[in-house]
C-alpha positions as CSV (number, residue, x, y, z in Angstrom):
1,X,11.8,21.1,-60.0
2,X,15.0,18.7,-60.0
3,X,17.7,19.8,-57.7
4,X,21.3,18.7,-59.0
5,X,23.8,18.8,-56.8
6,X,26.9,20.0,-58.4
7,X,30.5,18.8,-56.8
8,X,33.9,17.8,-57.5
9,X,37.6,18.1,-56.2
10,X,39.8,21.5,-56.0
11,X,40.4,22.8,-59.1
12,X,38.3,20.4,-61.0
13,X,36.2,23.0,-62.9
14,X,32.7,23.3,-60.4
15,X,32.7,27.2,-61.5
16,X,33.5,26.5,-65.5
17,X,30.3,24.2,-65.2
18,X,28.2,26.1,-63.3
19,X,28.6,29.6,-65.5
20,X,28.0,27.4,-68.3
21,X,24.8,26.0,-66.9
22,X,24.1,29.6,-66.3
23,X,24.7,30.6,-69.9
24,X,21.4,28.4,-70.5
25,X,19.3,30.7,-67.9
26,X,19.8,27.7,-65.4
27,X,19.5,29.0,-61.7
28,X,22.7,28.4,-59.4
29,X,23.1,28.3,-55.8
30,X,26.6,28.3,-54.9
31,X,27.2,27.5,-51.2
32,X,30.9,29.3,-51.9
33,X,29.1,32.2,-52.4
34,X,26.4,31.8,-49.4
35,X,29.4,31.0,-47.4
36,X,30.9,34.1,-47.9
37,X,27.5,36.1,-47.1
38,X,27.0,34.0,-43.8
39,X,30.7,34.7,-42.6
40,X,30.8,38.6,-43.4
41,X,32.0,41.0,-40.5
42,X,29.9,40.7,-37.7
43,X,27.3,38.0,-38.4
44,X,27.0,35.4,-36.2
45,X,29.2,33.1,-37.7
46,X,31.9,35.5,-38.1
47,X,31.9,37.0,-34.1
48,X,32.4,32.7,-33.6
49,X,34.8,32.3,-36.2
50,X,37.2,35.3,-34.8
51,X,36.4,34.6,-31.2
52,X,37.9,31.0,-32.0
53,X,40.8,31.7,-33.6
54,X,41.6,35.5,-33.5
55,X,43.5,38.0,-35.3
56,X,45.0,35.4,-37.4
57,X,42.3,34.9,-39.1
58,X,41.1,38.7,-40.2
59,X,42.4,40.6,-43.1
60,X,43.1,44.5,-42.2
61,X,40.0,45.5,-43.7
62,X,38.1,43.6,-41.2
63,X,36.6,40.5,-43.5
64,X,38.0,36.9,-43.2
65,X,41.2,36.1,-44.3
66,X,39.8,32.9,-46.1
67,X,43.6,31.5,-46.6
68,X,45.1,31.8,-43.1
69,X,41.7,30.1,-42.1
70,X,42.1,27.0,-44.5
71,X,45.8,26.7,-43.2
72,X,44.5,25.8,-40.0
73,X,41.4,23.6,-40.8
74,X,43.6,21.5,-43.3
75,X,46.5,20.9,-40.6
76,X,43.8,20.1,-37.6
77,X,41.1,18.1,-38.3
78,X,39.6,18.7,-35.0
79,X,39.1,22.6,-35.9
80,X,37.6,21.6,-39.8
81,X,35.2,19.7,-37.7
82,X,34.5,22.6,-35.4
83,X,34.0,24.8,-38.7
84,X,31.9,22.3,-40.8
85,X,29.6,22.1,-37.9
86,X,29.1,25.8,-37.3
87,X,28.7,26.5,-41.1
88,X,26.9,23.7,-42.8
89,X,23.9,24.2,-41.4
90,X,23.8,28.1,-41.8
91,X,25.0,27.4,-45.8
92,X,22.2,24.5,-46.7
93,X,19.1,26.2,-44.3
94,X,20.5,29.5,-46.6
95,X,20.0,26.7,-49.7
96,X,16.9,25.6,-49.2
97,X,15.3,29.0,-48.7
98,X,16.8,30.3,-52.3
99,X,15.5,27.0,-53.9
100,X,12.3,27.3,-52.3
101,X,12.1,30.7,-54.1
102,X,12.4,29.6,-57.7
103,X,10.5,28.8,-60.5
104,X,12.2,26.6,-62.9
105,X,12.5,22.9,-64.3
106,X,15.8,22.4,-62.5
107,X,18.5,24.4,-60.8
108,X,22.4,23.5,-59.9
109,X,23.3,23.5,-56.4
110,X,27.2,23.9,-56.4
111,X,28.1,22.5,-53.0
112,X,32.0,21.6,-52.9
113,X,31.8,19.1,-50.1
114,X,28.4,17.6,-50.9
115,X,29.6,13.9,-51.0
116,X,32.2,14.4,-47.8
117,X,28.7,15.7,-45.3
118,X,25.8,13.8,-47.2
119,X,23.7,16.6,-45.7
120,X,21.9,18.7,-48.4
121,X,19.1,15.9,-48.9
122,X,17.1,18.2,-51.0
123,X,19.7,17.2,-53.8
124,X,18.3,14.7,-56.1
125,X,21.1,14.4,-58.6
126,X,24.4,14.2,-58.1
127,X,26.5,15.8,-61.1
128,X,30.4,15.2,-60.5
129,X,33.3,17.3,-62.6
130,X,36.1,14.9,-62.6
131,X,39.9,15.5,-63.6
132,X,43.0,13.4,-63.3
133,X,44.7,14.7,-60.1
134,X,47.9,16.4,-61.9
135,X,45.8,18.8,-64.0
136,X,43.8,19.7,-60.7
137,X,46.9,20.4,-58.7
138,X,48.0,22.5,-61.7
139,X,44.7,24.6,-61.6
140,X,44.6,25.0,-58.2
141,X,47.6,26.7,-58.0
142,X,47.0,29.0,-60.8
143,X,43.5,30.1,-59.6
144,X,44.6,30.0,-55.6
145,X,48.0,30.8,-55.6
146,X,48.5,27.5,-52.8
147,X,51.6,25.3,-53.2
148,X,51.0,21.8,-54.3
149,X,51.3,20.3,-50.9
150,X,48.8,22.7,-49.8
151,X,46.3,21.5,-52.4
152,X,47.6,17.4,-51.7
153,X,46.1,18.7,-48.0
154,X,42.9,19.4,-49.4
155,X,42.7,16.8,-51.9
156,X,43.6,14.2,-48.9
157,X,40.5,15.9,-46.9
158,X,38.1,15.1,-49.5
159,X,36.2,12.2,-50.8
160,X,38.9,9.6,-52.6
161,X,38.1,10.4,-56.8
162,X,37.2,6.9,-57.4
163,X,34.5,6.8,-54.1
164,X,33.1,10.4,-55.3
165,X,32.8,8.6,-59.2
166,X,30.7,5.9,-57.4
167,X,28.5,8.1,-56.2
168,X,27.7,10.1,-59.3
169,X,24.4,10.2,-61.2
170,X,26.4,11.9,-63.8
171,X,29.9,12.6,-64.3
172,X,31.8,15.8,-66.7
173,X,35.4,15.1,-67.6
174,X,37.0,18.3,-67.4
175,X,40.6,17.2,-68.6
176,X,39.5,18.1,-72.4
177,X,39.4,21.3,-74.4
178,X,36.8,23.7,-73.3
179,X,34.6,22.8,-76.8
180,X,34.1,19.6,-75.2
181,X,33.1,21.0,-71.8
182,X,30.8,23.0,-73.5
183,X,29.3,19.6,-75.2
184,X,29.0,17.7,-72.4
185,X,26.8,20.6,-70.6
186,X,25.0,21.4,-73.6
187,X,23.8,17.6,-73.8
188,X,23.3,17.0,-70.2
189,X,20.6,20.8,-70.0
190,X,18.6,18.6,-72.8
191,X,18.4,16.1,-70.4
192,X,17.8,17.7,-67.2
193,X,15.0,19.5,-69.2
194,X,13.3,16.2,-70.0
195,X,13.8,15.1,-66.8
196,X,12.5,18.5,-64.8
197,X,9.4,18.5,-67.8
């Protein structure tokens, strides 16, 4: 089984792709979505996670208040480091075990900040979702509600779009209608097929 590694900046489309993939019966693992099951009250990661930054951080029901959190990690780089170290691990170890698991000729991993750690090596395709940088500031803001600046924070925090191009086996350009998204997903499952066969 081929393990592509699906990535891209803020607001560049990673879930559009992936539920598309998904339409196709492809399997997804979506470290977003492990990362919120690793951090959920009183795990491990969570008692470190609130015993490092308190209250500030906890939403009155008790889970992780997810934006207060980024606020901090995108203004101190020292504390992303500190948070990247705790929960990368956790997230691909969590990875590998669901992949291990399946039974298929490929699966999407959908790891945001797969280019910026180089970590998940069980990747062996790297698909990138590309979009000029205006549109993805534009989405961003829709989907999270952040203020531009905030999402130029987390834009300046990840790989540079030309270096994270470079690095692509494959690349989708999202900045089209969504007919064309759905082309460019339809044609690459044909080839991941042949490729997985």
């Amino acid at each position: 089984m081929i393990v592509i590694g699906l990535t891209g900046s803020i607001g560049a489309g990673k879930s559009t792709v992936a539920h598309l993939f998904a339409d196709h019966g492809v399997p997804i693992i979506d470290a977003d979505i492990i990362a919120r099951e690793v951090t959920e009250p009183h795990s491990p990661a969570y008692d470190e996670i609130t015993a490092r930054f308190g209250g500030s951080v906890v939403n009155s029901d008790g889970t992780l208040d997810r934006g207060s959190l980024r606020e901090i990690i995108f203004h101190n780089p020292e504390e992303r480091r500190w948070l990247e170290e705790l929960l990368h691990p956790v997230i691909l170890e969590r990875m590998r075990e669901e992949i291990s698991k399946l039974d298929a000729p490929y699966c999407i991993a959908v790891i945001p900040l797969l280019l910026e750690t180089e970590a998940a090596e069980f990747v062996q395709r790297i698909l990138v979702v590309d979009i000029p940088e205006d549109k993805q500031i534009e989405r961003a803001k829709l989907r999270d509600k952040s203020t531009s600046s905030q999402i130029k924070n987390i834009i300046k925090a990840q790989l540079p779009r030309d270096q994270r191009l470079t690095k692509a086996d494959d690349v989708i350009n999202n900045a089209g209608s969504p007919d064309e998204l759905i082309k460019q997903v339809d044609n690459l499952h044909k080839k991941y097929l042949q490729l997985g066969a």
